[in-house]
C-alpha positions as CSV (number, residue, x, y, z in Angstrom):
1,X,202.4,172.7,197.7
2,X,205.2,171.4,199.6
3,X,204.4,169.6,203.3
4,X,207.7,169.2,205.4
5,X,207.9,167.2,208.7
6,X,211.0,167.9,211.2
7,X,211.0,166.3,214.8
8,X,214.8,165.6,215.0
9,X,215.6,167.3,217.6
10,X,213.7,168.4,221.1
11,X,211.9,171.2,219.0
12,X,209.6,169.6,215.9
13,X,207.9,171.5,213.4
14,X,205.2,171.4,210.4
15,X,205.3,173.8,207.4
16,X,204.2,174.3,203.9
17,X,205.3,175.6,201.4
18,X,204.3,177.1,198.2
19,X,207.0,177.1,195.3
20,X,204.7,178.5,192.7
21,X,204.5,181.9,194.6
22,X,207.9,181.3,197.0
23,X,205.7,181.7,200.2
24,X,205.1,179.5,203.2
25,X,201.9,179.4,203.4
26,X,202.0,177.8,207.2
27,X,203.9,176.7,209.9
28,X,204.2,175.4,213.3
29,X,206.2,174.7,216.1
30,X,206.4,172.4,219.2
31,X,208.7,171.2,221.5
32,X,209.1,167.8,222.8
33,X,212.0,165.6,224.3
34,X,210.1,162.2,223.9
35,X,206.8,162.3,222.8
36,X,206.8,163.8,219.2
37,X,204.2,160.9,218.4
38,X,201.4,162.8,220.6
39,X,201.7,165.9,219.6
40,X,202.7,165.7,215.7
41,X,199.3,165.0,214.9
42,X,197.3,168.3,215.8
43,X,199.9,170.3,213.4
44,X,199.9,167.5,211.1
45,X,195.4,167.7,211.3
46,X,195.9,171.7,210.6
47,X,197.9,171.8,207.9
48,X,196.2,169.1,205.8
49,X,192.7,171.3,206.2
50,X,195.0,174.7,205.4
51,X,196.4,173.2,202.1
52,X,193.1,172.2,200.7
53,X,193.6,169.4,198.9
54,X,196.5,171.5,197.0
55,X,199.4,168.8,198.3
56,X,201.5,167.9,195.7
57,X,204.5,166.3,197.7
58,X,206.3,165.8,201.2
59,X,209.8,166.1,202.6
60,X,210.7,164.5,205.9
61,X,213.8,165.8,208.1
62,X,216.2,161.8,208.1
63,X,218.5,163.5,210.8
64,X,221.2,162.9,212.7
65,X,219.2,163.1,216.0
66,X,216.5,161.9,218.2
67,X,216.1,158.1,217.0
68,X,212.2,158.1,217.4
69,X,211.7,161.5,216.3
70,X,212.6,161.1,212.9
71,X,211.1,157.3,212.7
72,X,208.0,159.2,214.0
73,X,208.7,161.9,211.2
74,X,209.2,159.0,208.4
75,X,206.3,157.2,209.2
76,X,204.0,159.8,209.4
77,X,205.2,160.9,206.0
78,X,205.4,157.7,204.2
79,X,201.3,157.3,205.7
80,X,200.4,160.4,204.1
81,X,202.2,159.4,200.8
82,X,200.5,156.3,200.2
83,X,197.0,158.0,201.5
84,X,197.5,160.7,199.2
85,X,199.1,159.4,196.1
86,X,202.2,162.1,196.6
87,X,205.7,161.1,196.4
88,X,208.0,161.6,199.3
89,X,211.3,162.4,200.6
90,X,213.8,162.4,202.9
91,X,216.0,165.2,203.6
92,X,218.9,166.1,205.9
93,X,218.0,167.6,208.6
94,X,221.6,169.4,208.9
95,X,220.5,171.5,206.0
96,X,217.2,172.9,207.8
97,X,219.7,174.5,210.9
98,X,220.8,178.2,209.0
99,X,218.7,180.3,206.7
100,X,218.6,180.2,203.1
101,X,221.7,181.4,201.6
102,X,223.6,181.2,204.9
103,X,226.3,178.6,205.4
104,X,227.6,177.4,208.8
105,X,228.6,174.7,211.3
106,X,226.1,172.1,213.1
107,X,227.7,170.5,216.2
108,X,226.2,167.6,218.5
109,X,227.1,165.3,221.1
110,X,227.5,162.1,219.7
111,X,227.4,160.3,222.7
112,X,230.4,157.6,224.4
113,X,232.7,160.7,224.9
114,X,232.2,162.0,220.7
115,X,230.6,164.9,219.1
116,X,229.8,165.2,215.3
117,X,230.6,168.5,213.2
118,X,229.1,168.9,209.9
119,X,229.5,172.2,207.4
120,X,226.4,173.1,205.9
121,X,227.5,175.1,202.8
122,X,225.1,178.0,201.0
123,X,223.4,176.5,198.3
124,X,225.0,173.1,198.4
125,X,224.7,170.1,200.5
126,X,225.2,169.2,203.5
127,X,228.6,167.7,204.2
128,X,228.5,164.4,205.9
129,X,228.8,164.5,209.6
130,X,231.9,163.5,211.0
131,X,233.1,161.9,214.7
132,X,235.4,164.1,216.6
133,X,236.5,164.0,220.3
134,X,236.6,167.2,222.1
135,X,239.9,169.1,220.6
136,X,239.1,168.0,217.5
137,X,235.5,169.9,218.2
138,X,237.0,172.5,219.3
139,X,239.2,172.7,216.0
140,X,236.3,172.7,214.2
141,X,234.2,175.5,215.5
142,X,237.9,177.1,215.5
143,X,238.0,176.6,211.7
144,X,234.4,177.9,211.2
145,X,234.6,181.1,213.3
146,X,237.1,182.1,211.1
147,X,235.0,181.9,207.7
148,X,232.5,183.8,209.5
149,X,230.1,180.7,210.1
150,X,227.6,180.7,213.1
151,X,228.1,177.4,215.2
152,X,224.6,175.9,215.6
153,X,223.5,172.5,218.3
154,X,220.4,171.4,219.2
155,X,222.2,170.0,222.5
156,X,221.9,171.7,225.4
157,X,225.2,170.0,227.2
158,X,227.1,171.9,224.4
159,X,225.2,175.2,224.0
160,X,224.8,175.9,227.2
161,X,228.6,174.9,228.8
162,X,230.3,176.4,225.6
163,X,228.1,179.2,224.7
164,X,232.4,180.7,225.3
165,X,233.4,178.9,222.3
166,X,230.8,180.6,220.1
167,X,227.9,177.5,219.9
168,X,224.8,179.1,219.8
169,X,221.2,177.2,220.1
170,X,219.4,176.1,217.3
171,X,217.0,173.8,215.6
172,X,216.2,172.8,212.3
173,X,213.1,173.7,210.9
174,X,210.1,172.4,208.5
175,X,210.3,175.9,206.9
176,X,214.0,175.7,206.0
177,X,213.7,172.1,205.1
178,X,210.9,172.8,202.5
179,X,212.5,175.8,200.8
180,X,215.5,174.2,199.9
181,X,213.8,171.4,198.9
182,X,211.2,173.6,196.6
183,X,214.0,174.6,194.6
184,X,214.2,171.3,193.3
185,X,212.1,170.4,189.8
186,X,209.4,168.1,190.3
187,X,211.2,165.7,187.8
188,X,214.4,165.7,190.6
189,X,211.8,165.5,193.4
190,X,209.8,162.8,192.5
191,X,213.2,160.8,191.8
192,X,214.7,161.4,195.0
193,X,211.7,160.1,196.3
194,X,212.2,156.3,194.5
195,X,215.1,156.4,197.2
196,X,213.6,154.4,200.0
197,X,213.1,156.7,203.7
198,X,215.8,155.8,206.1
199,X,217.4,157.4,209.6
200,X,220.4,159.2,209.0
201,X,222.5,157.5,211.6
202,X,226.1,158.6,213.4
203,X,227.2,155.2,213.3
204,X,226.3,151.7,213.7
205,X,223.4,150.8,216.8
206,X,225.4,150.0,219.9
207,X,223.6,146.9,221.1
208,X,224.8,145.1,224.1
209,X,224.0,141.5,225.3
210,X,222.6,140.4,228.6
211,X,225.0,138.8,230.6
């Protein structure tokens, strides 16, 4: 069975997933702007006792987002790895915003006056996020409106003041996050997870100096 761990965003979640019988066995929910380190655990307890020993490997949501979210998420996962002998990896978390088989557009404010766009394509990969001030955000939801795609953010400064410009709410999920990663062999999964578990970051940490 598949364990996946997403706290990216404001809304975390736990799931797992069998690929033998293309189920999800379980999955939970919770919602938390800073404190995804108190309340991972209870899920986290659950789901171990619901999969019964059965755990074969992990995927972890690496972001964009919440910085200590998805530190919390890797470190939770890389604890269970070495306590369980499992290998583990790090996925996007981009790819966990639409449903199976569904492409679209995740937005996000970037912060310093920026937003990121990124096109999550059906059955592909994530594109790389890119920067983009606020016409060039608007181009982009522009450009994916017109292939049909919904426009997804886990931001509420964008859903909510341009719910106009076709941005709907939404969160990536465990659930999505270990399907797409169960279609992957075990051979391909366990060498994806030789590559070492790091934040997906927007750009470079902005660290000032005291004066």
């Amino acid at each position: 069975m598949i364990l996946a761990l997403e706290t990216s965003t404001s809304m975390g979640s736990v799931a797992l997933y069998d690929p033998a019988e293309s189920r999800m066995v379980w999955e939970q929910s919770f919602r938390s702007e800073r404190s995804h380190n108190a309340l991972i655990f209870r899920p986290l307890r659950e789901v171990l006792r619901e999969c019964g020993g059965c755990l074969e490997r992990v995927v972890v949501g690496t972001g964009p987002g919440s910085y200590s979210g998805i530190r919390v998420a890797i470190a939770v996962a890389g604890g269970l790895g070495v306590a369980l002998g499992v290998p583990v990896a790090g996925g996007s978390s981009l790819e966990a915003f639409a449903p199976e088989g569904e492409s679209c557009l995740v937005v996000g404010d970037a912060r310093r006056e920026s937003f990121f766009a990124a096109k999550v394509v059906a059955g592909g990969e994530s594109e790389d996020p890119i920067l983009l001030d606020e016409q060039g955000l608007k181009e982009a939801i522009v450009e994916a409106c017109g292939f049909g795609w919904p426009v997804f953010s886990a931001d509420a400064t964008l859903w909510e003041r341009r719910r106009e410009s076709g941005i709907s709410e939404g969160y990536p999920t465990a659930g999505r996050l270990a399907r797409r990663w169960a279609r992957l062999s075990r051979e391909c999964f366990e060498e994806r997870s030789n590559v070492p578990l790091e934040p997906h970051y927007l750009r470079a940490p902005y660290i000032t100096t005291p004066k």
